[in-house]
C-alpha positions in Angstrom: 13.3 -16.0 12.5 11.0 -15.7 14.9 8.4 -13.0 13.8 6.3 -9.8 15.2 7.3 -7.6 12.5 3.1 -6.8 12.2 1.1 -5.6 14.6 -0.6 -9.6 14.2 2.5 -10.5 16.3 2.2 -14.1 15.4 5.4 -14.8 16.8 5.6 -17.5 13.8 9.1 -19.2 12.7 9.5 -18.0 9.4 12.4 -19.5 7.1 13.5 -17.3 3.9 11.3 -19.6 2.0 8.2 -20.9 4.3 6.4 -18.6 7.1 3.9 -20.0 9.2 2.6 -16.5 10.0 -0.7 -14.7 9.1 0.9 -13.1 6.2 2.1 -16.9 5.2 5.1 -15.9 3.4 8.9 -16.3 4.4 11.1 -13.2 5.2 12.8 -13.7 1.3 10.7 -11.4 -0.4 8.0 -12.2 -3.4 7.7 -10.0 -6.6 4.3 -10.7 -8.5 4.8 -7.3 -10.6 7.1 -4.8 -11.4 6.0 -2.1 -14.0 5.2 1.0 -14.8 1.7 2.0 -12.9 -0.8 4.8 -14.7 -3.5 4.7 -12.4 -2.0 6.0 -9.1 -3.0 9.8 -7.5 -2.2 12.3 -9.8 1.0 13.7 -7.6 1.7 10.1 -7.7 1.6 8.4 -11.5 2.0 12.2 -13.4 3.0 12.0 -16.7 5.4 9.2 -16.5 3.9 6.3 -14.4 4.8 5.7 -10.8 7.3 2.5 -11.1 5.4 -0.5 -9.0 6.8 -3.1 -7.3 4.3 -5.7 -6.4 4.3 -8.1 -3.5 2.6 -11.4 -2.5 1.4 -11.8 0.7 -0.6 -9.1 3.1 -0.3 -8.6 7.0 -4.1 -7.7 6.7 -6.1 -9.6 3.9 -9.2 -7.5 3.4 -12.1 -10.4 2.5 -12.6 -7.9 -0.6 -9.2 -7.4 -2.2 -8.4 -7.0 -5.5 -5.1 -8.5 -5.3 -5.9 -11.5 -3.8 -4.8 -13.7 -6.0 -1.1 -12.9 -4.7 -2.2 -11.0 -1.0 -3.6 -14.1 0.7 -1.6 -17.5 0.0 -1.2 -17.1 -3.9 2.8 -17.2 -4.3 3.0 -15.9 -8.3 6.1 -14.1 -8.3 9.8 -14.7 -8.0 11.9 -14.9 -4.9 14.9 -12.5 -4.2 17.8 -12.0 -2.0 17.9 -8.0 -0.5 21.1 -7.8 -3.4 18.4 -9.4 -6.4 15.9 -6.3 -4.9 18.2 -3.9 -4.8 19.0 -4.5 -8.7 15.6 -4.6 -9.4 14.7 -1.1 -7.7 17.5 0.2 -9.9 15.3 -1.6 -13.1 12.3 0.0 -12.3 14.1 3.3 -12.0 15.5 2.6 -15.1 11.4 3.3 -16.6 11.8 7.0 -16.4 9.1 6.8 -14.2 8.2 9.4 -11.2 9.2 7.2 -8.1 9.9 3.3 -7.2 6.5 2.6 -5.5 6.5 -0.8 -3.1 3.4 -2.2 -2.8 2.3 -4.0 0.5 6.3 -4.4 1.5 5.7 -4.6 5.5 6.1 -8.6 6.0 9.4 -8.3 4.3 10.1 -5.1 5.6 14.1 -6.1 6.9 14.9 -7.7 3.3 12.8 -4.2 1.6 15.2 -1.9 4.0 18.5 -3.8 3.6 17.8 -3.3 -0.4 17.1 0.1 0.0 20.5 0.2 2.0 22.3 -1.0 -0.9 20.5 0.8 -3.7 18.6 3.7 -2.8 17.0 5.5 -6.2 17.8 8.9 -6.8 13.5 9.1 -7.4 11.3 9.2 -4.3 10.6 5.6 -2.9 7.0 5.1 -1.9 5.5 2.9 1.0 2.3 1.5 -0.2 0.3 -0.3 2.3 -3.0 -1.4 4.0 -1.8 1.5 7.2 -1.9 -1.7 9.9 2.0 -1.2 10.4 3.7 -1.0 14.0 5.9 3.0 14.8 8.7 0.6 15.4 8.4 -0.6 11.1 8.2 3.2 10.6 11.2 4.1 12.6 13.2 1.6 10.4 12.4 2.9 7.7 13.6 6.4 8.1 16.1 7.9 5.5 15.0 5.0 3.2 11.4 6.0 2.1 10.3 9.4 0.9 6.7 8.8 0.8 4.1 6.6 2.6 0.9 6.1 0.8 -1.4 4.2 3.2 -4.7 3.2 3.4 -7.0 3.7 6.6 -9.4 1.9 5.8 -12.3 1.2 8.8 -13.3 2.7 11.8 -15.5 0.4 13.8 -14.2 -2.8 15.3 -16.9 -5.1 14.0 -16.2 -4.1 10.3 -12.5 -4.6 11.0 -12.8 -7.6 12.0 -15.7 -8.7 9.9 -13.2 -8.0 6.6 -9.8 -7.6 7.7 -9.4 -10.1 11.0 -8.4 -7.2 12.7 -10.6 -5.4 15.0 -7.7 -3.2 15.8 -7.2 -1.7 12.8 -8.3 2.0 13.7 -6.2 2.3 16.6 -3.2 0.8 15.2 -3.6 2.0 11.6 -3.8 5.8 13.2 -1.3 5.1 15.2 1.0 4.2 12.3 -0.2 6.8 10.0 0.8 9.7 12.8 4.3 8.3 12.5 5.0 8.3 9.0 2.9 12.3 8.7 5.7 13.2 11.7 8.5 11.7 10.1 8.4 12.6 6.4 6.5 16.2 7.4 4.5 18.8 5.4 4.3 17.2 2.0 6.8 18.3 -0.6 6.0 18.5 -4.7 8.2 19.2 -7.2 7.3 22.3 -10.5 5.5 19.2 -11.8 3.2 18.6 -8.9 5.1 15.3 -8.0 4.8 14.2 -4.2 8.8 14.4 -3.0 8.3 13.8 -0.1 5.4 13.6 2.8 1.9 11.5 3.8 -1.1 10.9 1.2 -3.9 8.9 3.3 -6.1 7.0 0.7 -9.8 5.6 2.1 -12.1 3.7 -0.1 -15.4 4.4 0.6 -17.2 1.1 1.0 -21.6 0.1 0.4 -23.6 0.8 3.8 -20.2 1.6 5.2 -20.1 5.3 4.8 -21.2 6.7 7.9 -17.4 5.0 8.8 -16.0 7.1 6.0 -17.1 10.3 7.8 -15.6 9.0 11.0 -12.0 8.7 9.2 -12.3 11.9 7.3 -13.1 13.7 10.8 -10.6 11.7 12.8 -7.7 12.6 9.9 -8.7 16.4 10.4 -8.5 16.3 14.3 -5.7 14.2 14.5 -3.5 14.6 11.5 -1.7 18.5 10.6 -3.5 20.9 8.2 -2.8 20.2 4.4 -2.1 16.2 4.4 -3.6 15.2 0.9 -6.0 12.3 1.4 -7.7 10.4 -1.5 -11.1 9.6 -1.3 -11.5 6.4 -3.8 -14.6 5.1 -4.9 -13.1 2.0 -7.2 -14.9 -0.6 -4.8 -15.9 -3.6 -6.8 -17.3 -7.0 -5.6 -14.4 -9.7 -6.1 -13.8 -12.9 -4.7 -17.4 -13.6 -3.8 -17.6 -11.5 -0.5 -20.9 -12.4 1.4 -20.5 -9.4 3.9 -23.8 -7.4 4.4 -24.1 -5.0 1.0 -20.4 -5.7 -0.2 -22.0 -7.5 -3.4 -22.8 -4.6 -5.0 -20.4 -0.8 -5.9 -20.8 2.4 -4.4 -24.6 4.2 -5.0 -24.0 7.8 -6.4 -25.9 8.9 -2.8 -23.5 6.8 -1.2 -20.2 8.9 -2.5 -21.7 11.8 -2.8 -22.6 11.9 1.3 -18.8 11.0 1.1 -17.6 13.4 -1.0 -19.4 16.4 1.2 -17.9 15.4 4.2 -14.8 15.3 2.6 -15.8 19.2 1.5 -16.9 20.6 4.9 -13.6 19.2 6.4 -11.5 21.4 4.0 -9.4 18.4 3.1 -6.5 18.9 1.0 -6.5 15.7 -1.7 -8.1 14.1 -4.7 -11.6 12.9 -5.4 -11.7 9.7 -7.6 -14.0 9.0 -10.4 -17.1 6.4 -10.7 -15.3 5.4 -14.0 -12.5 3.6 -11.4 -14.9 0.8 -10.5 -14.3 -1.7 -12.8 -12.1 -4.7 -12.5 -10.3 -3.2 -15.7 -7.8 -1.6 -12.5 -6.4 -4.5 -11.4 -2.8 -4.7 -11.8 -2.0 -7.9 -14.3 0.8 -10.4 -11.8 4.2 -11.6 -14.3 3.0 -10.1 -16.9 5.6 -9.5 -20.2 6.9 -6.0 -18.8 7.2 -7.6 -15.2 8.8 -10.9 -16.3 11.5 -9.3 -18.2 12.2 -6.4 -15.5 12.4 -9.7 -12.9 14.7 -12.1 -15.5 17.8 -13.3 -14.3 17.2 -12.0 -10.8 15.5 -15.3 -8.8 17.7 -15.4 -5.8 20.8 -14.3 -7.8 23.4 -13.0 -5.7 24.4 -9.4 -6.6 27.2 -7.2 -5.2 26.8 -4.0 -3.0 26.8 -0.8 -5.5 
């Protein structure tokens, strides 16, 4: 295929194994990790985990990320047909955990959607992404995800395309983030204060970056309805030796807490995360024993429709 799935629009030949787009993957999808997750929002991981699905490759590959390892170029995971996915949606269901939560899906959206076609979970699917997705992705995804979980990440063009390539990112990621708040609606929890259904917006508050943190937490309470939940995150930690201007270092207390008071005179529904999250001790672990047995058997084995 010939691809433009992201709003990159590399219009790149991409093979199910080989891609020679931005996101360098082919249109077969990767799994690095599927397990049970703990550390997500509240409404999100509850009591019984929120059930991750991990994928390599990234349409936006932040300078800073702590998936790197698999996000830009790292291919350590297992391939699968749409029919291997599907079966493996149905393992991670199989968890008892709260939801089947697909993390950075949206360069293998058409294979992600056709699984979902032929295994939708009876828990809520969640779309977990960077937010630099096109309204056309969205629109395909209707009926098939519950709730999108993305990230909106930076408002000025320089920063965007200091750290993400992308000095597009705020119009694009707002954009995207409209449609998904218009399509799933007012969010919906269950007695347990499990997100059914709806739009969390997650922002990590970045060093000498937090005058742009204000900026998205006043753009999301002019521009998106009253009551969508937002996390404010304040995990940031220095990987992958980042030289950008004051990324070498984690949030100051000042820092959040100028943060945390916008987030306060806004009236923002959502969650506040600790200082305690910034520490590499977060970062998902990629085929690790839960993942590789949840994964065995399925490498591009072909599987029939349920």
């Amino acid at each position: 295929m010939v691809c433009n799935l992201c709003p990159r629009r590399c219009n790149a030949a991409r093979t199910p194994a080989e891609g020679a787009g931005y996101c360098g993957m082919g249109t077969d999808p990767v799994v690095a990790r599927a397990a049970r997750h703990d550390w997500e929002e509240p409404c999100i991981s509850g009591t019984q985990g929120s059930g991750t699905v991990f994928f390599c490759g990234c349409t936006l590959g932040c300078v800073f990320c702590q998936n790197a390892s698999i996000s830009q170029g790292g291919r350590k995971g297992i391939s699968l047909t749409p029919e291997a996915l599907a079966e493996l949606f149905r393992r991670v269901e199989g968890l008892g955990v709260h939801n089947v939560n697909l993390v950075s899906p949206t360069h293998f959206a058409p294979a992600v959607l056709q699984a979902l076609q032929i295994y939708k979970p009876s828990i809520p699917v969640v779309w977990n992404s960077s937010g630099y997705e096109s309204p056309e992705m969205i629109a395909m995804a209707e009926g098939l995800v519950d709730v999108y979980l993305p990230d909106f990440k930076y408002a000025k063009a320089s920063t965007a395309g200091e750290l993400a390539g992308a000095p597009d990112y705020f119009p694009v990621a707002l954009s995207a983030i409209r449609a998904m708040r218009e399509q799933t609606g007012a969010p919906v929890y269950n007695e347990q204060g499990i997100l059914l259904r709806g739009t969390l917006v997650r922002h990590l508050v970045l060093p000498m970056r937090v005058d742009e943190t204000i900026a998205i937490l006043q753009t999301i309470a002019r521009e998106l309805p009253s009551g969508t939940p937002v996390s404010l995150m304040r995990q940031y930690t220095p990987m992958n030796g980042v030289t950008a201007k004051g990324m070498d270092r984690r949030l100051t207390a000042r820092e959040y807490a100028r943060a945390r008071d916008a987030f306060f005179d806004l009236a923002l529904d959502g969650y506040l995360q600790e200082k305690e999250a910034a520490t590499c001790a977060y970062t998902p672990a990629f085929m690790d024993e839960e993942s590789t047995r949840l994964l065995a058997g399925l490498a591009k084995a072909p599987f029939a429709r349920a």
